[in-house]
N, C-alpha and C positions, 0 to 999 in steps of 0.2 A: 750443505743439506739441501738448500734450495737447489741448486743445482743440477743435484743427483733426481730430486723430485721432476726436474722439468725433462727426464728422459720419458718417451713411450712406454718404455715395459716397464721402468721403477713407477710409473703411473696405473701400469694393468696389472703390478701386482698390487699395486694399493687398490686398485678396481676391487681385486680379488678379493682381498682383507676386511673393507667396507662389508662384500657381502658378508663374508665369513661372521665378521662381529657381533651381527644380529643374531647367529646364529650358535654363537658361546654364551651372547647372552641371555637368548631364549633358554638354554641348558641349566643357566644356573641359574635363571630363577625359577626353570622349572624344577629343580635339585632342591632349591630353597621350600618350594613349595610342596614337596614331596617330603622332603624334611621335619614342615609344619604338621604334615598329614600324619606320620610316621609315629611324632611325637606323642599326639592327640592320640594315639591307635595305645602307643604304652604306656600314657597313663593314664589314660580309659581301663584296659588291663590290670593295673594295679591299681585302680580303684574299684574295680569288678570283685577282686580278690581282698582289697580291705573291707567290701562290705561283707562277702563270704563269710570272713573273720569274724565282722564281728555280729552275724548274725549265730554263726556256731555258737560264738559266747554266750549271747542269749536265748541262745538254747539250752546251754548246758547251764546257765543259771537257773532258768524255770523248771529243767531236769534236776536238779539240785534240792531244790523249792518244794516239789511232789515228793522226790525221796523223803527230805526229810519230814514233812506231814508226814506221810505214811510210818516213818517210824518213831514218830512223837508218839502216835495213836496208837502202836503196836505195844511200847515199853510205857505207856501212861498207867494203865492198872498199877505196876509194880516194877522200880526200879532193878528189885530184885535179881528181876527174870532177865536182864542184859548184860551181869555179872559174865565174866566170861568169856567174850563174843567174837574176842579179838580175831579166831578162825575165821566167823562171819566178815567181819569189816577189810580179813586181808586177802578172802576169796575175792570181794567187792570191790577192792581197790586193783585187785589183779587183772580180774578178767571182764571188768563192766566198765570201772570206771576211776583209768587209766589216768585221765585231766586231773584228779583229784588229790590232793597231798594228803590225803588222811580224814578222816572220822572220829569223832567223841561224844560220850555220853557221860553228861556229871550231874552231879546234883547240885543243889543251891549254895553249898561250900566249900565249892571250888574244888569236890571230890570226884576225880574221876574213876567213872564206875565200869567203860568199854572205852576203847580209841585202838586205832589202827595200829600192827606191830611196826614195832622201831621206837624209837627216842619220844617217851611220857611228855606230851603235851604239858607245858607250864602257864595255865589258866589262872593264875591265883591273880596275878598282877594284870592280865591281860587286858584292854580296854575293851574291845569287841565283846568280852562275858560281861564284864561288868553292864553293858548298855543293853546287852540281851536278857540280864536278868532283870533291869531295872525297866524296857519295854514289855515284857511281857507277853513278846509278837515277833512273828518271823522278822528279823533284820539281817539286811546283808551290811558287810564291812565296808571302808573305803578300800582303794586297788593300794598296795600299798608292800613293802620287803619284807619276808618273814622274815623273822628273827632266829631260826633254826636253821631255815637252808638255804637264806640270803636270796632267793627268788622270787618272783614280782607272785600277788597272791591275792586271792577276795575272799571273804570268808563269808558265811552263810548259817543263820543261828535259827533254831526254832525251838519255843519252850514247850514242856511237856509236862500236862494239867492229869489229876487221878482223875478218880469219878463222883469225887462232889466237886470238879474246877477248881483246885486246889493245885495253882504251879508248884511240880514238885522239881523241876529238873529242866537240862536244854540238851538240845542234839544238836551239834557243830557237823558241819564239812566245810574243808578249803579247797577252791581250784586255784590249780597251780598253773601260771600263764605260761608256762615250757609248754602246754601243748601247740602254743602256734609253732614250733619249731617243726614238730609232726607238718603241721596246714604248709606251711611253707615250703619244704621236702617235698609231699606231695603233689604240690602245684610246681614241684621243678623248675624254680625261678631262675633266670639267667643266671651265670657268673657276676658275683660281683652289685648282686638284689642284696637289701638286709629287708626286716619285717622287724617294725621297733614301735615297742606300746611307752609312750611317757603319760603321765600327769602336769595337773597345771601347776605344780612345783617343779618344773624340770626334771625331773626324775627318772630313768629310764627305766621301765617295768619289764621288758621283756627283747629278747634281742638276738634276731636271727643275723647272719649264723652266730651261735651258740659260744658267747666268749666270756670269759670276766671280765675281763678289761672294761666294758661297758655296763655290766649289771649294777643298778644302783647307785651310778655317776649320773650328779647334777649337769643337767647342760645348760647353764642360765646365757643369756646376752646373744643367744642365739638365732640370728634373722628368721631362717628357716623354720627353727620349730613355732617360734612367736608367731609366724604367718599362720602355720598351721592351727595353732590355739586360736588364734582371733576368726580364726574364718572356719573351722571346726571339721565342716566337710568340702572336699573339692581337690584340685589337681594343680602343681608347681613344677617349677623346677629350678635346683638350685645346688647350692654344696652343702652337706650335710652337716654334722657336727663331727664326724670322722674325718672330714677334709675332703670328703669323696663327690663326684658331681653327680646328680643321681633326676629323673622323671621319676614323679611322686603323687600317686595317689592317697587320700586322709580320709577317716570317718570317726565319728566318737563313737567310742567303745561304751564308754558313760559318760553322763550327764546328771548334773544332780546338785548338792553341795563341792560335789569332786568334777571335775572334768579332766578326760582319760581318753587319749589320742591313739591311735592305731592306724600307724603310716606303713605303705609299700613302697619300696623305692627298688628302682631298676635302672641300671647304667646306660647311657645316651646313645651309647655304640649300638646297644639292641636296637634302638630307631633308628639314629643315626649311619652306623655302617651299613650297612647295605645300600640304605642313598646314596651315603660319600663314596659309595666302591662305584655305583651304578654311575653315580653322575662324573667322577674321573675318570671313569672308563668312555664314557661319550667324551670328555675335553680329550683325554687321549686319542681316541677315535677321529673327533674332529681334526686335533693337530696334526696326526698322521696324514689324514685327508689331506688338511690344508698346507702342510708339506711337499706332498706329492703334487696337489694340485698349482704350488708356487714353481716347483723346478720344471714342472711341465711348460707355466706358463711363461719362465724366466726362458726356458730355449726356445718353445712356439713363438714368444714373442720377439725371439732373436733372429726367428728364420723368418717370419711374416712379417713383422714390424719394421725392425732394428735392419737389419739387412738394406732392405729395401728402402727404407727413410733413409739411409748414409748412401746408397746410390743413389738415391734420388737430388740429395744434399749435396751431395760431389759433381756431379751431374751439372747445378746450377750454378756451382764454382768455378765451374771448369767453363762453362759458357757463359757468366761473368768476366771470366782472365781471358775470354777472349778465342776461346776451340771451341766452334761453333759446330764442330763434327762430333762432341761431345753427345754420349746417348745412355740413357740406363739402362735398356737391354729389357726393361722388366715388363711380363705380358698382361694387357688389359683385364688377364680370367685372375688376375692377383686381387679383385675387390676396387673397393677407394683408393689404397694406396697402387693400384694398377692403373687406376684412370689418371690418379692423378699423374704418377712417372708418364702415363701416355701423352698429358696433357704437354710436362717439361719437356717431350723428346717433340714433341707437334711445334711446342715456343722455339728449340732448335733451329727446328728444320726451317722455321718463318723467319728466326732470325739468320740463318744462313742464306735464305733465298732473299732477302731485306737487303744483307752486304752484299750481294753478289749483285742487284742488281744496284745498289748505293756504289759500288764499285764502278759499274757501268756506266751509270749518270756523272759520277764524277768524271770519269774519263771522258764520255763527252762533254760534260760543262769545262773540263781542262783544254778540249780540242778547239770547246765554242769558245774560251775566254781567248784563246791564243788565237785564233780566228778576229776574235773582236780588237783583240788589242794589234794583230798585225792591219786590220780594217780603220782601226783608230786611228795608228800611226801615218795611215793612206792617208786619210781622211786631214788630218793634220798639215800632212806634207801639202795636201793637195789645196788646203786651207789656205795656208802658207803661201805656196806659189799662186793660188787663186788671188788672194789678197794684195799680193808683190804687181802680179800679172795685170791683174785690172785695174790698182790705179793708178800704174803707169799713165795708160793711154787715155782713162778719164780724166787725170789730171792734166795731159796735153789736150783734149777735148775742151777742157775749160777753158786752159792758159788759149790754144788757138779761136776759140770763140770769141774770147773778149777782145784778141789783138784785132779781130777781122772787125768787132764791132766800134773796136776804138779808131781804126787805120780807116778803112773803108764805109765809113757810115752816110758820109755822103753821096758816094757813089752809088750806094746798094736802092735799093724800092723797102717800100716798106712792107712788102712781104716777104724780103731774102730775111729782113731785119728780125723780124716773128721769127724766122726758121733760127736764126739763130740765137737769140733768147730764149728759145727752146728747146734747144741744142746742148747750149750754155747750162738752165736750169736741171733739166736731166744726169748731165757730168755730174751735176753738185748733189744729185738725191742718189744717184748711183754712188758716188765716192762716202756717202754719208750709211747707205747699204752698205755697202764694204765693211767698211769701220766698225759696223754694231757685230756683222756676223763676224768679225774677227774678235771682238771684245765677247762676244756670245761662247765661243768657242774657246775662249782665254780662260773664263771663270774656274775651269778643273787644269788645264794643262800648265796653265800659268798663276797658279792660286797661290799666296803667299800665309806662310805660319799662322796660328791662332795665336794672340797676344791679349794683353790685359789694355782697352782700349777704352776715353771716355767717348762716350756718344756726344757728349756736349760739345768736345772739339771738332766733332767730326761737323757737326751741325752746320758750327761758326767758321770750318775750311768753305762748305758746299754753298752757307752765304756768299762768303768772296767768292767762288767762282758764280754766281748768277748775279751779279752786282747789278753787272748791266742791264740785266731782263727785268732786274728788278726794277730800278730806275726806271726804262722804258715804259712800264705796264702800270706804276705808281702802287706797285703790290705793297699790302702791307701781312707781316710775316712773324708771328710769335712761337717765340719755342720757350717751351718751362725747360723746367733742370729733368738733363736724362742721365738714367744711371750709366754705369760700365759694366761690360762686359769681357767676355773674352772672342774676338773674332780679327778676322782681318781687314787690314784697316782701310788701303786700294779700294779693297768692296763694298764693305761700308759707302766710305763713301760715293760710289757708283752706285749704291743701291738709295740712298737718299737724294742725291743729284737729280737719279730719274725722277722719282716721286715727286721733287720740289718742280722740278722741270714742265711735268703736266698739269700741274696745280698752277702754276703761270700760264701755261698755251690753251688750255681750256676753260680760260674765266667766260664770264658772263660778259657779253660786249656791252660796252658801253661803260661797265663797271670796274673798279680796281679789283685785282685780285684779294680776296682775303683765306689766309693759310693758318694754321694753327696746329703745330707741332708737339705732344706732350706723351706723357707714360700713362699708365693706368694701371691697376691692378689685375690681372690674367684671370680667365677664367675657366672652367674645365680641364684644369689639371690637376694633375692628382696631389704635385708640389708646387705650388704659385710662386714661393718662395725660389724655384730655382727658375724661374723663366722671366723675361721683360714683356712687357706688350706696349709699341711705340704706333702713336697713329698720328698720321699727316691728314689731315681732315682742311677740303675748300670748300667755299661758296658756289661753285663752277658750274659747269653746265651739268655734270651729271650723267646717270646712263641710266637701263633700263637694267636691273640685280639678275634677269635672265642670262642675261650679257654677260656673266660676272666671269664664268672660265675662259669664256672666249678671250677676253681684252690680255689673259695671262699668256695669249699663244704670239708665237711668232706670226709676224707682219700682217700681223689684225690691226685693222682701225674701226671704232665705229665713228667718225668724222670724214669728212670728203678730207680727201690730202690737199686739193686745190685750195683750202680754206686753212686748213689745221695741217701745215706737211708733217711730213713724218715716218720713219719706215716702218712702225709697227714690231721695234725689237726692245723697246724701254721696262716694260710693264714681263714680257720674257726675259731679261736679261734679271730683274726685279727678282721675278721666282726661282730662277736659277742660283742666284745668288744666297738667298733665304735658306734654299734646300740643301745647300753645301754646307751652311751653317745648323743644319738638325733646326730648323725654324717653321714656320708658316705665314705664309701672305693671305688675306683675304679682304674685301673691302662691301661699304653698306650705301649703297647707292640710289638716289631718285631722279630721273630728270627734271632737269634743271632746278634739284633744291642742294647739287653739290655731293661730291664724296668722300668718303671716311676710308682711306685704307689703314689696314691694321696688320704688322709686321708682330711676331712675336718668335721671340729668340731665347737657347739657351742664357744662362748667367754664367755656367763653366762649360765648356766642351769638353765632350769623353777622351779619357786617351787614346791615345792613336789617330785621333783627327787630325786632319793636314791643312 
């Protein structure tokens, strides 16, 4: 997965997708929120229409209320006169007042004297007369089933006084709550609305659309209605007691000893749909979009991108492995990724003109080494014979100097005698030149293996060779314990030989030498642990530290020779030696307070050292 993520274009379509997101998500909560709005619009609606409801009711109850006054007062003189009437009451129920289940007129014995045509009202048992005749005063019933036509019903009583106030009788009407079926019809309520009157016994009064199944069924335990009764008026929504999921507007119908509920409920898809169609239709919309807009960008970024990354990528392959003619071809008007292939083909061309002329320096550094080393080998030969050549004839210089000075010394003056002590001494600094620039020139040509060597023996070899000088000069000469290393051993000790050597020839006159040989701990390296630092430190005459490179050069002295002879190649042959060894010499100097040279050398040599 990773993987696939770390391409360019599986990257620019997630570029894509990023935007996109915000932009599904704004949809659906603006869906959501349109939703909310939707809701509130239908059951604002069917709370508009529950109060409708139940204000018709109270109207037709207070129309109810006047009728009957009006006809207490008309049939009060004399019951008589309402004998009969039943045309009256079924013209009234036909054509005026339709809400109404009927009409009666009785007297105090439960005899009915008018009532509406059809099935003889049975007042004798009824509770509503019984409480009408015992108030005295217009009384309405609770909402509540007739018992005739099994329909939700309120009845409405008013007694009827002669003309000394003498209750002779009462006048009844019932409405019938089937007229909300009429209100409901008329207000054309969605598919799948009911309009449903309960009481606070669960009882259901009335119930559009128009069924038995539900007339007169308790609905006890029921969330929904229970919300309803507790909070009397207002707006829900929920699943009803039909199982159905419904936006519901409530208002009380009554209020009183009775409480009588009259709910509108209207199914979620009238809000709902139209949202959910609008708002799937934008995610459709989008996805389409962002479909179109992913294969677009999946090729665009195969032709701008991908393309040109993999030439550019191959490109740096190809002139990693080494084809330095290698080019991506791609034009700088390509954007970033044009500059940059410009940038890879410009690295190219510099590394191609880099080898070509690395090719060339090599060729002459191949021409100058072969130059150098055939110049070496001169140099060598010429060393060689030089060395052979000259001191042949100084060594006969010598040997005849001394025969003339031993054979003929009588005979000579004593100014032949100077010439040839002078003669004599020169053979001897010349043959002595000779020797160092042939051991000078030996230290590479003639260098022997790196080995595992102590410095302590080497020490105690280059004592025994200075025995003598020792003794002579009454030097006295300490050396602590030095470690081993790895170097060559000839050199070694040719390189402490010299050092002990000038540390005898330039004491202090008049004084013994004093020398003192030891290690030290190194400093300014980066590993201490892999280097030595050995230092020959005298008493001696000293020099001036300005001096310091000088004394490292060939046939430098800073002492007269006539005093201190010498040819000036011990302290060169010193650094040469050191340098062969991946080491360094340098020394800390005062006049005449003595000096401190200090050698510091590997503890292994790298491989391939010779």
């Amino acid at each position: 997965m990773f993987e696939w993520w770390a391409s360019l274009r599986a990257r620019l379509v997630g570029l894509l997708l990023m935007v996109v997101l915000p932009l599904v998500a704004l949809t659906l909560y603006s869906g959501y929120e349109q939703r909310l709005l939707a809701a509130e619009a239908v059951q604002s609606d069917a709370l508009s229409l529950a109060r409708v409801a139940a204000l018709n009711q109270e109207f037709l109850l207070e129309q109810a209320r006047g009728f009957l006054l009006a006809l207490s007062h008309t049939v009060g003189t004399d019951l008589e006169t309402i004998r009969n009437c039943q045309d009256i009451f079924a013209h009234l129920a036909d054509e005026h007042f339709f809400q109404y289940t009927g009409f009666f007129v009785a007297d105090l014995e439960a005899n009915l004297l008018c009532h509406t045509p059809g099935e003889t009202p049975l007042i004798k048992h009824c509770d509503h007369y019984k409480q009408l005749i015992r108030s005295q005063n217009f009384l309405m019933s609770d909402y509540h089933l007739c018992k005739n036509t099994g329909e939700g019903t309120v009845s409405l009583g008013y007694p009827i006084y002669d003309e000394q106030g003498q209750m002779i009788g009462v006048v009844n009407a019932g409405i019938d709550l089937v007229w909300f079926n009429k209100l409901a019809e008329d207000a054309t309520l969605p598919e799948g609305s009911n309009l449903v009157v309960f009481n606070d016994d669960y009882t259901i009064l009335a119930h559009y659309p128009p069924t038995k199944v539900w007339m007169g069924k308790k609905i006890t335990e029921d969330p929904l209605t229970t919300y309803m009764l507790q909070n009397i008026e207002g707006v829900t929504e929920g699943v009803g007691f039909d199982g159905v999921e419904r936006l519901y507007g409530f208002v009380p119908l009554w209020q009183g000893d009775q409480t009588v509920i009259l709910a509108v409920g209207i199914p979620p898809d009238v809000a709902y749909g139209p949202v959910n169609r609008s708002t799937w239709f934008n995610l459709a919309l989008i996805a389409a979009t962002t479909s179109l807009a992913l294969v677009m960008a999946w090729r665009v970024g195969n032709v701008y991108i991908v393309r040109p990354t993999q030439a550019i990528v191959s490109t740096t392959h190809r002139l990693a492995a080494g084809d330095l003619q290698a080019r991506s071809g791609i034009s700088s008007h390509q954007g970033e990724l044009g500059d940059l292939a410009q940038a890879v083909d410009q690295l190219g061309q510099a590394l191609l003109e880099n080898e070509i002329q690395r090719s060339q320096a090599e060729e002459a550094i191949r021409a100058y080494a072969a130059n150098l080393e055939l110049t070496n080998r001169e140099l060598q030969d010429f060393n060689s014979l030089a060395s052979h050549d000259l001191q042949e004839p100084v060594r006969k210089l010598q040997v005849y100097s001394s025969l003339l000075l031993r054979r003929y010394q009588d005979e000579l003056d004593e100014e032949a005698q100077r010439y040839l002590h002078s003669l004599n001494n020169g053979a001897g600094r010349m043959q002595r030149l000779v020797q160092d620039l042939q051991s000078y020139s030996q230290i590479l040509t003639r260098a022997q293996p790196f080995q595992a060597l102590g410095l302590d023996q080497v020490l105690r070899d280059v004592l025994e060779d200075l025995e003598a000088s020792i003794a002579e000069t009454s030097a006295h000469i300490q050396v602590d314990p030095l470690p081993s290393i790895e170097a060559d051993a000839t050199q070694m000790h040719r390189l402490f030989l010299n050092l002990l050597h000038n540390a005898l020839k330039f004491h202090q006159p008049g004084a013994a030498p004093q020398v003192h040989v030891y290690a030290a701990q190194p400093a300014g390296t980066e590993n201490p642990k892999e280097f030595v630092e050995i230092h020959v430190a005298d008493r001696g005459l000293g020099f001036d530290e300005k001096y310091l490179e000088r004394v490292f050069q060939p046939f430098e002295s800073l002492y007269k020779t006539d005093q201190y002879p010498g040819t000036g190649m011990g302290l060169a042959i010193c650094r040469k030696i050191v340098e062969r060894h991946s080491g360094t010499i340098t020394a800390h100097s005062r006049p005449g307070e003595g000096a401190d040279f200090i050698v510091s050398l590997p503890v292994r040599q790298s491989e391939g050292g010779s």
